[in-house]
mmJSON file of the N, C-alpha and C atoms, coordinates in Angstrom:
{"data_MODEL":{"atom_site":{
"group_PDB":["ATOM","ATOM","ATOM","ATOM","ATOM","ATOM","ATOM","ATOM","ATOM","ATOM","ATOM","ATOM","ATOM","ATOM","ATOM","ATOM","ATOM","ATOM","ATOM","ATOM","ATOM","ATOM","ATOM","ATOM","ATOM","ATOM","ATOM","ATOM","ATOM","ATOM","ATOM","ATOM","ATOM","ATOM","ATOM","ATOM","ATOM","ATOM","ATOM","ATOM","ATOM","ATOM","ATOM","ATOM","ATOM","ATOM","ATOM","ATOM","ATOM","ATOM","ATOM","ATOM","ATOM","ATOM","ATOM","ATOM","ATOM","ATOM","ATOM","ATOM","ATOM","ATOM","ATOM","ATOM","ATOM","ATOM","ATOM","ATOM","ATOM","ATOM","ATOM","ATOM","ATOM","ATOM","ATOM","ATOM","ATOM","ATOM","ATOM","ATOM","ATOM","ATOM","ATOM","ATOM","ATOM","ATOM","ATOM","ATOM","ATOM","ATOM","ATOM","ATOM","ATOM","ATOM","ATOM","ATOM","ATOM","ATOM","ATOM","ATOM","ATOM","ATOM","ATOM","ATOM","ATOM","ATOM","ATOM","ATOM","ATOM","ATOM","ATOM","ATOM","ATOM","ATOM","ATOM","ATOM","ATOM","ATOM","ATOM","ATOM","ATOM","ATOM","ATOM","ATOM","ATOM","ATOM","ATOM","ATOM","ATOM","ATOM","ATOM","ATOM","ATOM","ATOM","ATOM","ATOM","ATOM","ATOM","ATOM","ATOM","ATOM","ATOM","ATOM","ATOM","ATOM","ATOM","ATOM","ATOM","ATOM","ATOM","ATOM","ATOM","ATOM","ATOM","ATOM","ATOM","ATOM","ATOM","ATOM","ATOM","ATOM","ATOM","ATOM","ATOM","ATOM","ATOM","ATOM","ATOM","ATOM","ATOM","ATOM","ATOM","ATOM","ATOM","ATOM","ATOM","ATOM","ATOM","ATOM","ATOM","ATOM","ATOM","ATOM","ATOM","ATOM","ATOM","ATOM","ATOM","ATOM","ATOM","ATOM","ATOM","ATOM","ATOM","ATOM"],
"id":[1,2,3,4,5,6,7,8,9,10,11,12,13,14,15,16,17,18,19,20,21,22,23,24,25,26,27,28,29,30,31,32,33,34,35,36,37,38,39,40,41,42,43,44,45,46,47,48,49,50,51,52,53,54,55,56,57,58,59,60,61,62,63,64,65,66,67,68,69,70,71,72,73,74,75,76,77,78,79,80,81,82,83,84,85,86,87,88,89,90,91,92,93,94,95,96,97,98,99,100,101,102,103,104,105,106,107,108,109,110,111,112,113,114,115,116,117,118,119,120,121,122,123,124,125,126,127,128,129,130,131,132,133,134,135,136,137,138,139,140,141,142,143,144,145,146,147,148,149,150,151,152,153,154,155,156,157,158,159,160,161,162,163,164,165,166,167,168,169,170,171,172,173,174,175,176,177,178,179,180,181,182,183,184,185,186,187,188,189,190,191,192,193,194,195],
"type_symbol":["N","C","C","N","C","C","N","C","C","N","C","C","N","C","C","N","C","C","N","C","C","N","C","C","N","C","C","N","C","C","N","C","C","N","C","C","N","C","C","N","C","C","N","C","C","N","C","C","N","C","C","N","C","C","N","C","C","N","C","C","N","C","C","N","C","C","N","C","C","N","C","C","N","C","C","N","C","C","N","C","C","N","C","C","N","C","C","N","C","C","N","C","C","N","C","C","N","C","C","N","C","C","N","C","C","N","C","C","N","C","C","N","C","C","N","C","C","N","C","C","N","C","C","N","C","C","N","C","C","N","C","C","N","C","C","N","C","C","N","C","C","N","C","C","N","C","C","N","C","C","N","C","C","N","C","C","N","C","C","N","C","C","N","C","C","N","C","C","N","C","C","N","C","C","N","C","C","N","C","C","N","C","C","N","C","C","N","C","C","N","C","C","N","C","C"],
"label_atom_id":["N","CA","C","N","CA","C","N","CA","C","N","CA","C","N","CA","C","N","CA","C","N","CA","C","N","CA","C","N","CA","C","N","CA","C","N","CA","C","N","CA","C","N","CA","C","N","CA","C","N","CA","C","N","CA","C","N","CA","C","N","CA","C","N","CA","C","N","CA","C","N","CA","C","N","CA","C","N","CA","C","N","CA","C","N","CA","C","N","CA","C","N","CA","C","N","CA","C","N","CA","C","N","CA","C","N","CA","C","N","CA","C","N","CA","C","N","CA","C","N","CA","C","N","CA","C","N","CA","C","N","CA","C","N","CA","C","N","CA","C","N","CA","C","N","CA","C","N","CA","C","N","CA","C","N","CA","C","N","CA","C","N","CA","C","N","CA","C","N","CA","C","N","CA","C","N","CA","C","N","CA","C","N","CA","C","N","CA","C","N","CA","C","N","CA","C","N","CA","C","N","CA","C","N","CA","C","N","CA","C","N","CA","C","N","CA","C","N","CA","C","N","CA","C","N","CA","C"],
"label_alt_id":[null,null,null,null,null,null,null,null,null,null,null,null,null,null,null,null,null,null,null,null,null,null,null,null,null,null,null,null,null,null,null,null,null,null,null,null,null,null,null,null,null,null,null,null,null,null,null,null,null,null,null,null,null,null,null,null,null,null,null,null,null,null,null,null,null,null,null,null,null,null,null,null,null,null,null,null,null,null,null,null,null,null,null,null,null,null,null,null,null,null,null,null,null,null,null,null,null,null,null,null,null,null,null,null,null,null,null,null,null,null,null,null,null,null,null,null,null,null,null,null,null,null,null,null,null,null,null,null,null,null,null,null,null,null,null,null,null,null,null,null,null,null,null,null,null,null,null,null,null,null,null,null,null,null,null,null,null,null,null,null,null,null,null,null,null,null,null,null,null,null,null,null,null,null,null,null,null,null,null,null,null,null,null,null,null,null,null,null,null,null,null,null,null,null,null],
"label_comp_id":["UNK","UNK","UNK","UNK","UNK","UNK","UNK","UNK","UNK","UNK","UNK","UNK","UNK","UNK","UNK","UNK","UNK","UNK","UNK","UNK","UNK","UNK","UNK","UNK","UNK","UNK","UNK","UNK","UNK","UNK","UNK","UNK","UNK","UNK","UNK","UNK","UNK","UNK","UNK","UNK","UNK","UNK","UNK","UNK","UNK","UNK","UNK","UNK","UNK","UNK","UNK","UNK","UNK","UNK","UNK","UNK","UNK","UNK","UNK","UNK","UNK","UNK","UNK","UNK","UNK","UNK","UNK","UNK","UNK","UNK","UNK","UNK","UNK","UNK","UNK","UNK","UNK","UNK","UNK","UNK","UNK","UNK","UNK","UNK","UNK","UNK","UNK","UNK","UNK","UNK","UNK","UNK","UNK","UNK","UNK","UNK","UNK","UNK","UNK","UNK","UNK","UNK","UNK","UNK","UNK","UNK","UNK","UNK","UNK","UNK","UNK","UNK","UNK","UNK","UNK","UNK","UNK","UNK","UNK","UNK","UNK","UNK","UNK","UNK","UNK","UNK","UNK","UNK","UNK","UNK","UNK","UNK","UNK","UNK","UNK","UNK","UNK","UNK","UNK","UNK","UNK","UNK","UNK","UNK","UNK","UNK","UNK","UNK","UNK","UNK","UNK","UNK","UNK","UNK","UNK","UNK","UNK","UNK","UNK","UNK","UNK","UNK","UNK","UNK","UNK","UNK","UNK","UNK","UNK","UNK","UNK","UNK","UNK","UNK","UNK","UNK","UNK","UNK","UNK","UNK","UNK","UNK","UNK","UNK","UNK","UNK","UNK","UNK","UNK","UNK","UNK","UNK","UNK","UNK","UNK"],
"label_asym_id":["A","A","A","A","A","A","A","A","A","A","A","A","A","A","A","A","A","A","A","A","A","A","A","A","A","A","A","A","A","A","A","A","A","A","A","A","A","A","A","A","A","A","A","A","A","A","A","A","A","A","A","A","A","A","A","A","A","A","A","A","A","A","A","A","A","A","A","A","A","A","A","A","A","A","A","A","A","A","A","A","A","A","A","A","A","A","A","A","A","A","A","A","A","A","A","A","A","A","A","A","A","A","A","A","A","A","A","A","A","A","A","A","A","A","A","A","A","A","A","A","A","A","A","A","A","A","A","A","A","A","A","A","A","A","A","A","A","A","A","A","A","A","A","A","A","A","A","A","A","A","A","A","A","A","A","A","A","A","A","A","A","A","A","A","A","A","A","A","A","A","A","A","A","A","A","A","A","A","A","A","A","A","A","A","A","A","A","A","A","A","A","A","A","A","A"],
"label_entity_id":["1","1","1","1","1","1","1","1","1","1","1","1","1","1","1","1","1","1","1","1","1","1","1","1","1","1","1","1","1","1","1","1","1","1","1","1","1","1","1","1","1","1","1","1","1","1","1","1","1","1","1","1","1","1","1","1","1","1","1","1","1","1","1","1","1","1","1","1","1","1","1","1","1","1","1","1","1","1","1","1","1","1","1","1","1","1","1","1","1","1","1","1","1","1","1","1","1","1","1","1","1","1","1","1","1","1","1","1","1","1","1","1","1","1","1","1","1","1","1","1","1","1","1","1","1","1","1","1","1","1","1","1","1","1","1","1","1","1","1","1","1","1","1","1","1","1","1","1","1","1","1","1","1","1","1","1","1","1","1","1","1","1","1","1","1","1","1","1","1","1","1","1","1","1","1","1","1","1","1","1","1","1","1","1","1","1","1","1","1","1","1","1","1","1","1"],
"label_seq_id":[1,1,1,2,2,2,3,3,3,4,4,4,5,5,5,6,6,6,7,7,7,8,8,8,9,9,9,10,10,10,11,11,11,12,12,12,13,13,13,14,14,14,15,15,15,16,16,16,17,17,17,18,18,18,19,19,19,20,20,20,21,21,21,22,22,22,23,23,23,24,24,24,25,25,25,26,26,26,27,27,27,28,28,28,29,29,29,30,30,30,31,31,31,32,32,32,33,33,33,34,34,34,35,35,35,36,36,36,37,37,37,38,38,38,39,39,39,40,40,40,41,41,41,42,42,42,43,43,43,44,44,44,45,45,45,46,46,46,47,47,47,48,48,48,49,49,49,50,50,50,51,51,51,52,52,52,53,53,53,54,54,54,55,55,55,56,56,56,57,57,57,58,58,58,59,59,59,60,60,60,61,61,61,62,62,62,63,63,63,64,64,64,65,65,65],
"pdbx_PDB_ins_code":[null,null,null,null,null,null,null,null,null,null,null,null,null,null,null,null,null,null,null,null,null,null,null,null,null,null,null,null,null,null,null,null,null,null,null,null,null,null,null,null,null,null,null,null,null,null,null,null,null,null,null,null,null,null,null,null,null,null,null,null,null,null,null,null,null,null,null,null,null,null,null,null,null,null,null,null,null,null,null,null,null,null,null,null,null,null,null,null,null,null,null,null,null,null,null,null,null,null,null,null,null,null,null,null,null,null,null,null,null,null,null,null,null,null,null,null,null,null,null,null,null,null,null,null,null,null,null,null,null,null,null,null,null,null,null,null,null,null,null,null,null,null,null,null,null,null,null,null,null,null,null,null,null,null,null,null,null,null,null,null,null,null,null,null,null,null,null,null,null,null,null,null,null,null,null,null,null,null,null,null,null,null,null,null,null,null,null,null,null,null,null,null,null,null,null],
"Cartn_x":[10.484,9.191,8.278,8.486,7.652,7.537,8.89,9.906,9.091,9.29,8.703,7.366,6.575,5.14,4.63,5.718,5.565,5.708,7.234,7.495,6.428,5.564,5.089,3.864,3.398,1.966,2.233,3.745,3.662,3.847,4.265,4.562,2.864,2.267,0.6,-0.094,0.299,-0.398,0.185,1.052,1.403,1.009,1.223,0.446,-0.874,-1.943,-3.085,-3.401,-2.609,-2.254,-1.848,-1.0,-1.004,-1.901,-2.39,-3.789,-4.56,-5.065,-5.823,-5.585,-4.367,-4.239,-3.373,-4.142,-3.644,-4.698,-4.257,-4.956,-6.042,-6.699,-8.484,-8.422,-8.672,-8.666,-10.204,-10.922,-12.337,-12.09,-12.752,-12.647,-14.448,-14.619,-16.303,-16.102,-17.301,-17.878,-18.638,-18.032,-18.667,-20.255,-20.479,-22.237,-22.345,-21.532,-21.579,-20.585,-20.83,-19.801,-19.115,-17.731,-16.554,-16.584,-15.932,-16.162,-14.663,-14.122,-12.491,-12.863,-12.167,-11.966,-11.306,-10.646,-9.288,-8.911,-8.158,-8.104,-6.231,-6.701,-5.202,-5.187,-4.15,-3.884,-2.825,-2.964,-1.876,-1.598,-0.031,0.498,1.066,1.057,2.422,2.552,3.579,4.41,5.378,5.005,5.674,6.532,7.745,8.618,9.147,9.112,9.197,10.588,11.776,12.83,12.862,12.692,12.891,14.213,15.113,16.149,15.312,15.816,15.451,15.509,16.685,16.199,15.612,15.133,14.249,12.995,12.712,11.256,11.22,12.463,12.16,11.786,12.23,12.24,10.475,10.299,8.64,7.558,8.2,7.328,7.565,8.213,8.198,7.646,7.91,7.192,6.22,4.871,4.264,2.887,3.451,2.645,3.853,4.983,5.841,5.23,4.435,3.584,2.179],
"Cartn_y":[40.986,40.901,39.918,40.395,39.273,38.116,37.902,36.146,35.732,36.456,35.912,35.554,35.803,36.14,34.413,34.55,33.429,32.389,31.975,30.909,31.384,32.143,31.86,30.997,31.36,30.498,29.537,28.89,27.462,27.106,27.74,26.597,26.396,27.435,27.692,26.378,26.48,25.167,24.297,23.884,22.509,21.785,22.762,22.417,21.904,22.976,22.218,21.535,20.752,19.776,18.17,18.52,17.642,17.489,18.66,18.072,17.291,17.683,16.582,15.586,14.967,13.242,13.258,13.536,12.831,12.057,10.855,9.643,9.552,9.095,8.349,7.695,7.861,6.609,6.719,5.676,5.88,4.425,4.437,3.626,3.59,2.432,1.935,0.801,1.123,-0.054,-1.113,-2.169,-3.471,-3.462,-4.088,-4.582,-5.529,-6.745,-7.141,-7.391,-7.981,-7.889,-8.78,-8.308,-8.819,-9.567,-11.389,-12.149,-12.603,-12.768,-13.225,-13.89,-15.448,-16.724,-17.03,-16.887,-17.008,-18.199,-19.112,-20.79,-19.825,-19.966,-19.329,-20.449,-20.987,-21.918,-20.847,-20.839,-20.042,-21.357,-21.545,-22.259,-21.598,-21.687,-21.102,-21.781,-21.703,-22.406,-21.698,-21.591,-21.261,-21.81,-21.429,-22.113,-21.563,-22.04,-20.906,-21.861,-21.263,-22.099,-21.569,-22.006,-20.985,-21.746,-21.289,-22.079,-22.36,-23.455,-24.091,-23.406,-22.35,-21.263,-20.206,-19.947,-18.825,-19.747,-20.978,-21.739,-21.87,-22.027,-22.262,-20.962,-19.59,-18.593,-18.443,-18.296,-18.241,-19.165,-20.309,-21.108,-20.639,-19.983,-20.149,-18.562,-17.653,-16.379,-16.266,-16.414,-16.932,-15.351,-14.507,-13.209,-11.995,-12.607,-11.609,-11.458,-11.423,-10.568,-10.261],
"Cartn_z":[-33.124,-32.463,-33.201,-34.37,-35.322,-35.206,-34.826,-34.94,-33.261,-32.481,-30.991,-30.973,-31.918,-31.834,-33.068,-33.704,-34.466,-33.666,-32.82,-31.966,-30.802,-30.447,-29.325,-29.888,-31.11,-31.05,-31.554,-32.273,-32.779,-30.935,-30.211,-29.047,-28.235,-28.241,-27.825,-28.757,-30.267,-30.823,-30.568,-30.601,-30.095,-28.85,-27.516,-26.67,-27.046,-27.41,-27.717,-28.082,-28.875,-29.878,-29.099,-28.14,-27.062,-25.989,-25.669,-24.919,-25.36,-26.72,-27.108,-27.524,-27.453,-27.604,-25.836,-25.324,-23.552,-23.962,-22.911,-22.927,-21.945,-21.662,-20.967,-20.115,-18.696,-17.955,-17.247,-17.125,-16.347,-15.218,-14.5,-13.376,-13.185,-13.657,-13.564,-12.498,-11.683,-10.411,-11.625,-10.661,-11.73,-10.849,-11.525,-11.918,-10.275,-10.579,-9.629,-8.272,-7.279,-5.785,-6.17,-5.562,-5.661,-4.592,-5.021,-3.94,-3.96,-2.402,-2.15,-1.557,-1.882,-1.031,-0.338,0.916,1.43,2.558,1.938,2.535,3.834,4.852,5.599,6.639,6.761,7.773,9.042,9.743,10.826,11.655,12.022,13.042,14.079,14.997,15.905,16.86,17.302,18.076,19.28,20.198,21.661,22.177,22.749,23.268,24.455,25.425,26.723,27.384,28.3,28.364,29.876,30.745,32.151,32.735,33.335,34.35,35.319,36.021,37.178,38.295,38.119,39.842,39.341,38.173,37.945,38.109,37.984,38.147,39.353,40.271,41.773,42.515,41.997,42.631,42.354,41.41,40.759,41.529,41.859,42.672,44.21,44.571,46.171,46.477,45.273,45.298,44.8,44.432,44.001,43.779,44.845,44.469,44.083,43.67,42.466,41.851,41.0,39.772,40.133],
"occupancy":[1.0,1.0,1.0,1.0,1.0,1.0,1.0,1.0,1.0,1.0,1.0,1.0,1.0,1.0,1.0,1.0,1.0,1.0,1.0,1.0,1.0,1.0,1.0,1.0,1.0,1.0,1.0,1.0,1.0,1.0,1.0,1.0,1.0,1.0,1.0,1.0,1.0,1.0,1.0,1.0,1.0,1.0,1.0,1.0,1.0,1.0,1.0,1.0,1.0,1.0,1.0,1.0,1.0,1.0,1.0,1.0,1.0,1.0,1.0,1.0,1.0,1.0,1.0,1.0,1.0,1.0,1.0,1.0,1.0,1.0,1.0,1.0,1.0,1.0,1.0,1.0,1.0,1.0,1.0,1.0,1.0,1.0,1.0,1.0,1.0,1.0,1.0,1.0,1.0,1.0,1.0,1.0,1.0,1.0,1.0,1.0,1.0,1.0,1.0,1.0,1.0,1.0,1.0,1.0,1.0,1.0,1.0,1.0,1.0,1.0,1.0,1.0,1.0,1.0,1.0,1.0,1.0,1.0,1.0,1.0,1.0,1.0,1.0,1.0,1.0,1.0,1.0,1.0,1.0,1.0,1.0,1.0,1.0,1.0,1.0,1.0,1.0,1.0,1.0,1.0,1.0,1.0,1.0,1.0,1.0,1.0,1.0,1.0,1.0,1.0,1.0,1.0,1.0,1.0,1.0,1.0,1.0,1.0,1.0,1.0,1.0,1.0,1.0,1.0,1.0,1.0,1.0,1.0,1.0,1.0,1.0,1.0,1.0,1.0,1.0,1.0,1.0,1.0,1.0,1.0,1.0,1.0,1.0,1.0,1.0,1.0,1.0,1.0,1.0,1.0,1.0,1.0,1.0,1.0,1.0],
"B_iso_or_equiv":[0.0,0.0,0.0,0.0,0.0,0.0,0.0,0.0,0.0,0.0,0.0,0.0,0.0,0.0,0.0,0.0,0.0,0.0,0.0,0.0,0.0,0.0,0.0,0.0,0.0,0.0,0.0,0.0,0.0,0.0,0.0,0.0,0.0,0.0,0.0,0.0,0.0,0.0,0.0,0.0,0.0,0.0,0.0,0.0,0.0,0.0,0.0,0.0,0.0,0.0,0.0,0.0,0.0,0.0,0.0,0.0,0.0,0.0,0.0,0.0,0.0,0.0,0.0,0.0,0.0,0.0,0.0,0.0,0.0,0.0,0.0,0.0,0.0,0.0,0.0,0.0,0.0,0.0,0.0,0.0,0.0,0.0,0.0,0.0,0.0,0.0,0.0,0.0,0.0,0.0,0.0,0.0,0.0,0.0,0.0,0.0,0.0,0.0,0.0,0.0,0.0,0.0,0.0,0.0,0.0,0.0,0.0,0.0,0.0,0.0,0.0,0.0,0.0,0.0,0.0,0.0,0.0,0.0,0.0,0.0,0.0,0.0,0.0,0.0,0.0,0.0,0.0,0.0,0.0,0.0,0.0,0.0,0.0,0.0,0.0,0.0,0.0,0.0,0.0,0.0,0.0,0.0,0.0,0.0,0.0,0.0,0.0,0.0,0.0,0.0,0.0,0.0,0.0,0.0,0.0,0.0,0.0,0.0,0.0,0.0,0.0,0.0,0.0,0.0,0.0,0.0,0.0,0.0,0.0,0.0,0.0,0.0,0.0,0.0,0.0,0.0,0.0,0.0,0.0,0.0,0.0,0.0,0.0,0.0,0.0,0.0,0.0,0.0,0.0,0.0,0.0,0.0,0.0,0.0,0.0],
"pdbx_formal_charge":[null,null,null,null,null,null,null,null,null,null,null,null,null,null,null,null,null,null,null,null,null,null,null,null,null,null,null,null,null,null,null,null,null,null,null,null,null,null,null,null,null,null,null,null,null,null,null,null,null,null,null,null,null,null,null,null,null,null,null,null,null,null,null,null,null,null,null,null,null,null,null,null,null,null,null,null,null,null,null,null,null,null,null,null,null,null,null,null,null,null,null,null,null,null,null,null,null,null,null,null,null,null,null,null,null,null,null,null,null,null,null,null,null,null,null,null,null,null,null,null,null,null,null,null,null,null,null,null,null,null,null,null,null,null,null,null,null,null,null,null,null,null,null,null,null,null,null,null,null,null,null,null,null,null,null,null,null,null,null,null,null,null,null,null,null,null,null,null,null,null,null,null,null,null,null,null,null,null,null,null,null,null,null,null,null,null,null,null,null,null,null,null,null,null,null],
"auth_seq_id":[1,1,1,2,2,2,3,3,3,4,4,4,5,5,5,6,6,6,7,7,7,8,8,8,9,9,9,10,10,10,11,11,11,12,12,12,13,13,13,14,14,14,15,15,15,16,16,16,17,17,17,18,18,18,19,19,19,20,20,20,21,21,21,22,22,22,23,23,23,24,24,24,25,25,25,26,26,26,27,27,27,28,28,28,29,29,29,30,30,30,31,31,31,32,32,32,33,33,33,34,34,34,35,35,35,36,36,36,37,37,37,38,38,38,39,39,39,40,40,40,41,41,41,42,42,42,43,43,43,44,44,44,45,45,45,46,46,46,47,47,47,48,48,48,49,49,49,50,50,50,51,51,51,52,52,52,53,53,53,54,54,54,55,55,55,56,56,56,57,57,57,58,58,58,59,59,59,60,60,60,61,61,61,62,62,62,63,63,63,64,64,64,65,65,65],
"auth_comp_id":["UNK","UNK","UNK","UNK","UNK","UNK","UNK","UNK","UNK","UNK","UNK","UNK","UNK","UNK","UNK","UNK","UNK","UNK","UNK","UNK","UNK","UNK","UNK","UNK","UNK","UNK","UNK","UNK","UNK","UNK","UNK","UNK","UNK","UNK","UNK","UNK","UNK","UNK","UNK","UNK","UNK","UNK","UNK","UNK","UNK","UNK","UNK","UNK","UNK","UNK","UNK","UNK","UNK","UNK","UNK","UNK","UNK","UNK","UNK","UNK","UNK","UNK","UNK","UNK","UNK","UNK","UNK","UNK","UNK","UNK","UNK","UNK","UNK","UNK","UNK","UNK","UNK","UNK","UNK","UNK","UNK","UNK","UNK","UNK","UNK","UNK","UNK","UNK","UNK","UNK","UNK","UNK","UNK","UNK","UNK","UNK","UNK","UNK","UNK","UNK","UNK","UNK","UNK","UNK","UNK","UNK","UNK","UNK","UNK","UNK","UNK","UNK","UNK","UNK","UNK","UNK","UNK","UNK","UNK","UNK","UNK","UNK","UNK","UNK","UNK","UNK","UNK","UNK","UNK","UNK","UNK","UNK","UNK","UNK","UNK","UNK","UNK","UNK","UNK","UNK","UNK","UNK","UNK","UNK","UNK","UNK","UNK","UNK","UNK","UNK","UNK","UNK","UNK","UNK","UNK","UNK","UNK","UNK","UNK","UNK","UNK","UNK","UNK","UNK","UNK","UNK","UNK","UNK","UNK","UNK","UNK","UNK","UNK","UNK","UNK","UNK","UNK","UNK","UNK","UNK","UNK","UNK","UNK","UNK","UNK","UNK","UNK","UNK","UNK","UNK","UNK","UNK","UNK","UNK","UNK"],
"auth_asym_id":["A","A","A","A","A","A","A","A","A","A","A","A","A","A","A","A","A","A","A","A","A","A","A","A","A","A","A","A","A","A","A","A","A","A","A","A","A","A","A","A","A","A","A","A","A","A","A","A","A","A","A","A","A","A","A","A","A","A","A","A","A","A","A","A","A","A","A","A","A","A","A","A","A","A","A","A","A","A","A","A","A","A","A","A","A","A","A","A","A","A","A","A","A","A","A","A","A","A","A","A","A","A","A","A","A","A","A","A","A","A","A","A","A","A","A","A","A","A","A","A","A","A","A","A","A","A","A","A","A","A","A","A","A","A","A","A","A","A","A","A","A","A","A","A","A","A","A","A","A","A","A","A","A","A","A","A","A","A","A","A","A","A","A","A","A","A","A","A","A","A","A","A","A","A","A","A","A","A","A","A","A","A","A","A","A","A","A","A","A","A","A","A","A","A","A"],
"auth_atom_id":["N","CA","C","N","CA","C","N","CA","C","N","CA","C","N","CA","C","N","CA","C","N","CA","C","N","CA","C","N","CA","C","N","CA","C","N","CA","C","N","CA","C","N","CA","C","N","CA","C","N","CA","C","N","CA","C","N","CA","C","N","CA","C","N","CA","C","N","CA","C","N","CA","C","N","CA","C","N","CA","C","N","CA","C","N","CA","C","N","CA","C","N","CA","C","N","CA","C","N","CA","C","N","CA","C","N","CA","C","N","CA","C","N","CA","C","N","CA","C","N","CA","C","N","CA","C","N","CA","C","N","CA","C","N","CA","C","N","CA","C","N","CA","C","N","CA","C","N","CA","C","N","CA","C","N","CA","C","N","CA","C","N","CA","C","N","CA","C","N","CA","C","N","CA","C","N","CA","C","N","CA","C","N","CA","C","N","CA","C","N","CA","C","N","CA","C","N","CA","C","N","CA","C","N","CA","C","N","CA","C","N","CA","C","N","CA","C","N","CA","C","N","CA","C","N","CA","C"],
"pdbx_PDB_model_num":[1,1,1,1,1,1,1,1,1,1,1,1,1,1,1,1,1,1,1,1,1,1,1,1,1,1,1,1,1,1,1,1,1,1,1,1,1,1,1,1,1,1,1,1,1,1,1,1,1,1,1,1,1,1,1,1,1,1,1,1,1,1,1,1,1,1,1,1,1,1,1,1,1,1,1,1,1,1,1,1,1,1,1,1,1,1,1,1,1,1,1,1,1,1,1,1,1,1,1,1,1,1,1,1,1,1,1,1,1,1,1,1,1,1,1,1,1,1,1,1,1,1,1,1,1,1,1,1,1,1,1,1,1,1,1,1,1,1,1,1,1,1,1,1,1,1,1,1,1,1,1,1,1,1,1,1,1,1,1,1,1,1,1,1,1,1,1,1,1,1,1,1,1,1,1,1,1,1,1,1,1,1,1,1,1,1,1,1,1,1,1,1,1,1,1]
}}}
């Protein structure tokens, strides 16, 4: 009983012992606004390929859609 009572509080101190060297983290708002510059060029490019009797059918139906 003795012996349990001994290992229970070296393991109780040690813990405490490790709590207090966990480490710190703080997260502070800066002073001033954060400014992002962003240069974006976008291209695109379409390519549409129709067959000739799907363009003829489209032209002679002309209220299909």
């Amino acid at each position: 009983m003795q012996r349990n009572i001994t290992v229970l509080s070296g393991v109780l101190l040690s813990s405490i012992l490790l709590m207090g060297c966990s480490p710190k983290v703080q997260v502070a708002v800066p002073n001033e606004p954060i400014n992002i510059n962003l240069n974006v060029k976008i291209e695109h490019k379409i390519l549409i390929k129709v067959d000739r009797e799907i363009d003829d059918l489209l032209s002679d139906q002309s209220d299909l859609f």
